[in-house]
C-alpha positions in Angstrom: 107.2 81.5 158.3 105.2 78.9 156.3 102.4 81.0 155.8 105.0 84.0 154.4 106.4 81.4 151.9 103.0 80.3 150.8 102.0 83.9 150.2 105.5 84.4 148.4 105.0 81.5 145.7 100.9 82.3 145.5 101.9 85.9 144.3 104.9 84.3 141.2 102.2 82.3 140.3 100.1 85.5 139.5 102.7 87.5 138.4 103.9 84.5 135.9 100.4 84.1 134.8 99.6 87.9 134.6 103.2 88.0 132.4 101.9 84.7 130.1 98.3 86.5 129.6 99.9 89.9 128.5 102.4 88.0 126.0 99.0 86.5 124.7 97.5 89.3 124.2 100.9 91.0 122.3 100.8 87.8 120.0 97.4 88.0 118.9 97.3 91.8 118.4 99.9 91.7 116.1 97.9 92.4 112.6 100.0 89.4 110.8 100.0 86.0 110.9 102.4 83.7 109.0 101.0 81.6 106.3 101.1 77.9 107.5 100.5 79.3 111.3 96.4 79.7 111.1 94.3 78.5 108.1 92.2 81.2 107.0 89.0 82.1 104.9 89.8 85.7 105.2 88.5 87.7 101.7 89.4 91.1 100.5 85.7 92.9 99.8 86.5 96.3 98.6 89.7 97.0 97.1 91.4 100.1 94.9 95.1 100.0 94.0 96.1 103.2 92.2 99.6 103.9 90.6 101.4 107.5 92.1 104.8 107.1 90.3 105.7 105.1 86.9 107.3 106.1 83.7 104.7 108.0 82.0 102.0 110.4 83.1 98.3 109.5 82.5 96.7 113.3 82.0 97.9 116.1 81.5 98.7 118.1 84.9 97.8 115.1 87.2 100.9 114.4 87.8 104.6 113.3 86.1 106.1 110.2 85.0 109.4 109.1 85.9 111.8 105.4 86.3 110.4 104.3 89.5 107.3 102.5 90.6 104.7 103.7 93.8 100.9 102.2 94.1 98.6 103.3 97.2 96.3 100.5 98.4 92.9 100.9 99.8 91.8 97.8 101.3 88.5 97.4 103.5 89.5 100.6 105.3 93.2 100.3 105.1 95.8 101.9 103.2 98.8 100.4 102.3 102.0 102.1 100.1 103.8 100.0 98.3 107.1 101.8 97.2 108.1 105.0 97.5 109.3 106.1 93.8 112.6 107.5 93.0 113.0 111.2 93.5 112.5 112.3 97.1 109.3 114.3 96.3 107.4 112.6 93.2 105.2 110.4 95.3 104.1 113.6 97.5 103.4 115.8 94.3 101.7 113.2 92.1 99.2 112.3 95.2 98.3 116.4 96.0 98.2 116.7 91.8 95.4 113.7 92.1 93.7 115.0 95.6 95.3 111.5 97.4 95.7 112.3 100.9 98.4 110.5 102.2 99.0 111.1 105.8 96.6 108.6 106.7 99.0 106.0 105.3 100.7 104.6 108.2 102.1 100.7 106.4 104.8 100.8 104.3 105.5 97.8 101.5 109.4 98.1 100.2 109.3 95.1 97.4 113.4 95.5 97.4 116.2 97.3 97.9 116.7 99.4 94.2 117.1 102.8 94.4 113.6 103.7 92.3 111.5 102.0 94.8 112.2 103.5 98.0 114.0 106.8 97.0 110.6 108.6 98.5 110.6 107.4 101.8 112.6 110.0 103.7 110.3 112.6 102.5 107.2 111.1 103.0 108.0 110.5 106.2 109.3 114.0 107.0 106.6 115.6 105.7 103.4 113.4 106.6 104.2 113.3 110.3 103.8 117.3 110.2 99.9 116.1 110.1 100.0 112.5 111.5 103.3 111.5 113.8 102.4 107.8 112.7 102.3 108.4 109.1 104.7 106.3 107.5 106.3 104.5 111.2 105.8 100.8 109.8 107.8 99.5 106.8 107.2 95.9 105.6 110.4 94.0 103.4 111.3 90.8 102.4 114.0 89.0 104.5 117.9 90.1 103.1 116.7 93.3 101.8 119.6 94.9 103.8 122.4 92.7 102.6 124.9 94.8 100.6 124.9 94.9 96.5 128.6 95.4 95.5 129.7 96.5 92.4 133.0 94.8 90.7 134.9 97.4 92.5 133.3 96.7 95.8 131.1 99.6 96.0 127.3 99.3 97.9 124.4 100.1 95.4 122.3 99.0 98.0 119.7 102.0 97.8 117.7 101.4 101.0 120.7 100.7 103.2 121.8 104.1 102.7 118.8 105.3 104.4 118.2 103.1 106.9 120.0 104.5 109.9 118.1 107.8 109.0 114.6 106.7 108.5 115.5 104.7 112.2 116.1 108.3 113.6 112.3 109.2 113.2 111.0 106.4 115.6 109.8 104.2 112.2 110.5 100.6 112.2 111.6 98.4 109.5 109.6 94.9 110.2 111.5 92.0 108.0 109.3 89.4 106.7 110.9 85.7 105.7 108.0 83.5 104.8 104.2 84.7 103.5 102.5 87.1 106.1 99.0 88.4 106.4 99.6 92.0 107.3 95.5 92.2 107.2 92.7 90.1 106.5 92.7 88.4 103.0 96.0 91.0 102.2 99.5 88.9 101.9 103.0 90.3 101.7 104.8 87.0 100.4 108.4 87.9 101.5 111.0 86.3 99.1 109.3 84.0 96.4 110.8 80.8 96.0 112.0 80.3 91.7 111.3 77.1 90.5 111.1 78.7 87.3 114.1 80.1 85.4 113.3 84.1 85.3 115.9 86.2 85.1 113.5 89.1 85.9 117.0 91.3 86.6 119.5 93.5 85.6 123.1 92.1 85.6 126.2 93.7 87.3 125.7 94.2 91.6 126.9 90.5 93.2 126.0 89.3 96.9 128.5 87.8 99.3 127.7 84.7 100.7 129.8 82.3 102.6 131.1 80.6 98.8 131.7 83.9 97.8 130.4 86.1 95.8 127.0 85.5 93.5 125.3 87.4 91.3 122.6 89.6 92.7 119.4 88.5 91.8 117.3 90.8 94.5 116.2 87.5 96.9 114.4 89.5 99.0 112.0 90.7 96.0 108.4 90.7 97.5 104.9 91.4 96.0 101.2 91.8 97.9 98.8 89.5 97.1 94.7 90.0 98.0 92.4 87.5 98.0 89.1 88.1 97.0 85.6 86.6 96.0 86.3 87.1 92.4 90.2 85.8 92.2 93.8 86.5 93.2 94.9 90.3 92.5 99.4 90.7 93.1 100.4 93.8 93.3 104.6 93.7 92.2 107.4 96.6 92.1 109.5 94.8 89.4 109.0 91.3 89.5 112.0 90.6 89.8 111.7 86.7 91.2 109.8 86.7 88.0 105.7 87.3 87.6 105.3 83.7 86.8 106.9 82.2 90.6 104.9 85.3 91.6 101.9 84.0 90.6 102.5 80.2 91.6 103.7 81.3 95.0 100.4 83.3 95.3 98.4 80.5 94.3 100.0 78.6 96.8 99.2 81.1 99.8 95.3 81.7 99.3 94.5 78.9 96.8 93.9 78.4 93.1 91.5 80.9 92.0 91.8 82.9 88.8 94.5 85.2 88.8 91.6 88.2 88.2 94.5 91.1 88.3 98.3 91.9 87.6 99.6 95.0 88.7 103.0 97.0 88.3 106.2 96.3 87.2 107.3 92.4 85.3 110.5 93.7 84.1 110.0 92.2 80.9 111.4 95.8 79.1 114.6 93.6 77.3 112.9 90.3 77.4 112.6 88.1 74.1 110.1 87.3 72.2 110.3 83.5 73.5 110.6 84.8 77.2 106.9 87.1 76.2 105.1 84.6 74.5 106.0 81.7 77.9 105.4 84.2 80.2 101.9 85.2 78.6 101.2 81.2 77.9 101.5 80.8 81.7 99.3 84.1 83.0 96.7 82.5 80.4 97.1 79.4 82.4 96.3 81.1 85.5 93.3 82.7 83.9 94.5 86.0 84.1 91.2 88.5 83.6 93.0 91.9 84.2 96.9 93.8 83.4 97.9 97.0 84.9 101.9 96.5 83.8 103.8 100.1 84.3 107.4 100.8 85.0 110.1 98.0 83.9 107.5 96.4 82.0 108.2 97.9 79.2 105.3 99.3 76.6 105.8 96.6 74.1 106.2 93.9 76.6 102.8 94.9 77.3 101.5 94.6 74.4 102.8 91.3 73.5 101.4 90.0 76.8 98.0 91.2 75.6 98.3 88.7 72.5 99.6 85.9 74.4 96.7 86.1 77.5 93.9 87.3 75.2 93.4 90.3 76.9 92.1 93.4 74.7 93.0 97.1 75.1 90.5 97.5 77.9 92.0 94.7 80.4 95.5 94.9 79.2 97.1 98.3 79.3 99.9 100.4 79.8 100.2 101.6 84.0 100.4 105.9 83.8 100.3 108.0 86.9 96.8 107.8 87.8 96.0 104.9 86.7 94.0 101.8 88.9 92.6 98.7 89.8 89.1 98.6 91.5 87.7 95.3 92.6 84.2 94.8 91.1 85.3 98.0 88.0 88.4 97.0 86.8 90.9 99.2 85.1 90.6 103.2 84.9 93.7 103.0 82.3 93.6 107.3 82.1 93.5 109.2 79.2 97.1 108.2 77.5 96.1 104.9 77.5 92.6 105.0 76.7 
C-alpha cells in the first residue's frame, strides 16, 4: 500500500513539474515582453515603413488618396500593418497598384478605435486568408479601445466595436495591450501614452462613461509603434491623438534618449494654431528630430510650419502620399507630388 502511495505522489510531482515547464515555455514564446519586465539592448537593423492609405496619392495610377491612414512595416524580416484605412478595399488596391504583397502580413497594429483607421480590416482579412489562413489573425490595441464613444444623443461611433464580433468569427484575435510592449525585438507598441502635456490632438463631440459620469472622449487608448535603432528613435502614429509631443517623451522613455531620427503619419495638427505649430516644432527640434513623413490629419500646412520650426528642408520634411516611405539608412522616398 505504501509503495502504491509513494508511486501515486512521485507521478504529481512529474505531472506538476511537466505542467510548470510547459507554462515556461508558453511564457517565453510569447514574441512580447512588457517594458519594465526584461531590460533590453534589442536594435532594429533594417527597417521600411511605407504609407498604403492617406489623403493624397503620390503618382499617378499607383494608387488613390483618401481620409484614413494605413503604413506596412518591414522590420528585420517581419511585417507589421498598422491600420487598415477607411474604405473596405483601399488598403488592398493601393498595395496590388504598388506590387505590395500583403498576405504575408499576419500582425495587426489598430492605434484607436476611429472609423478611418480600421475600416479595412474585414476585407483584408476576407481576402488574404484565400492565400494565407493566418493572414491578418493577430490584432494589437491599446487598452480601452472597445469602450463605447456616445454621441449627445447616446449613439456608439465606436468604429471598431462594430466589427468586433465579426472579425472574432474568422478565428483572429484581438490582443489588448496596457503598458509598453515589445511585440519584436527593438519594435514597441506603447499602448495608451501617458499626457503630461496639454495636447488636445482630437476632435470634439463623442464622450466616454466612466464611473463620474460622462467625459469627453479624448481616444485613451491611442497607441503608436516605436523602433529602436542604431541611428535613433523612428514612431510610427495613426493620428497622434495623445499628442506627437507625449508621443515622443513616452518613447524616449521606453528605449532611451536617442535622437528622435524619424516621425511618421498622422499629428493631427490640421486645425491647430499657429502657437500650438510653432511649440510643437520647438519640442521635435528638442528631440533632435532628423526626419518627417506627416500624412493624413496632419494637415499640409501644419507640415509645412513644422518644417520651419525643426529646421527640416523639403527633403526631410514632407507631405505623406500613397507610396510614400521611410527606409532606415535612405530616408524619405517622398514620391513624385511631393518631390
Amino acid at each position: 500500500m505504501f509503495a502504491i502511495q509513494e508511486k501515486s505522489r512521485t507521478l504529481s510531482r512529474i505531472l506538476q513539474s511537466a505542467a510548470a515547464l510547459f507554462a515556461v515555455i508558453l511564457t517565453c514564446s510569447t514574441p512580447a515582453a512588457a517594458a519594465g519586465d526584461v531590460k533590453t539592448s534589442h536594435e532594429v537593423r533594417g527597417l521600411k515603413i511605407t504609407v498604403l492609405v492617406t489623403n493624397v496619392a503620390g503618382d499617378p495610377h499607383l494608387g488613390d488618396g483618401e481620409w484614413g491612414y494605413s503604413a506596412l512595416v518591414e522590420v528585420d524580416g517581419h511585417k507589421i500593418l498598422y491600420d487598415t484605412g477607411a474604405s473596405p478595399d483601399m488598403v488592398l488596391n493601393n498595395a496590388k497598384a504598388l506590387h505590395i504583397d500583403l498576405s504575408d502580413v499576419e500582425d495587426v497594429v489598430l492605434s484607436h478605435n476611429h472609423w478611418d483607421h480600421v475600416g479595412g480590416l474585414m476585407a483584408l482579412r476576407r481576402e488574404l486568408t484565400k492565400t494565407n489562413p493566418r493572414a491578418m489573425s493577430r490584432v494589437h490595441v491599446g487598452a480601452r479601445i472597445f469602450e463605447p464613444r456616445l454621441t449627445e444623443a447616446g449613439e456608439d461611433h465606436n468604429g471598431l466595436r462594430l466589427i468586433k464580433a465579426e472579425y472574432l468569427a474568422t478565428g483572429g484575435v484581438f490582443i489588448i495591450h496596457d503598458k509598453p510592449t515589445e511585440l519584436y525585438p527593438g519594435v514597441w507598441l506603447t499602448g495608451p501614452v501617458p499626457r503630461p502635456n496639454v495636447e488636445k490632438n482630437w476632435s470634439p463631440g463623442l464622450s466616454l462613461v466612466t464611473a463620474q459620469g460622462r467625459v469627453e472622449d479624448n481616444v485613451p487608448e491611442d497607441s503608436a509603434l516605436v523602433f529602436d535603432t542604431s541611428e535613433g528613435i523612428v514612431i510610427l502614429t495613426g493620428c497622434g491623438h495623445a499628442g506627437i509631443v507625449n508621443i515622443a517623451e513616452y518613447a524616449r522613455t521606453i528605449v532611451g534618449t536617442k535622437p528622435l531620427l524619424a516621425v511618421i503619419g498622422g499629428l493631427h495638427l490640421f486645425d491647430a494654431s499657429d502657437q500650438t505649430l510653432v511649440w510643437t516644432g520647438a519640442k521635435l527640434k528638442s528631440y533632435r528630430i532628423e526626419n518627417l513623413l506627416a500624412g493624413h490629419c496632419t494637415g499640409i500646412e501644419a507640415t509645412y510650419r513644422l518644417r520651419e520650426s525643426t529646421g527640416l528642408n523639403r527633403k526631410t520634411a514632407v507631405v505623406s502620399a500613397v507610396g510614400s516611405s521611410f527606409t532606415l539608412g535612405l530616408g524619405i522616398d517622398a514620391r513624385m507630388l511631393a518631390h
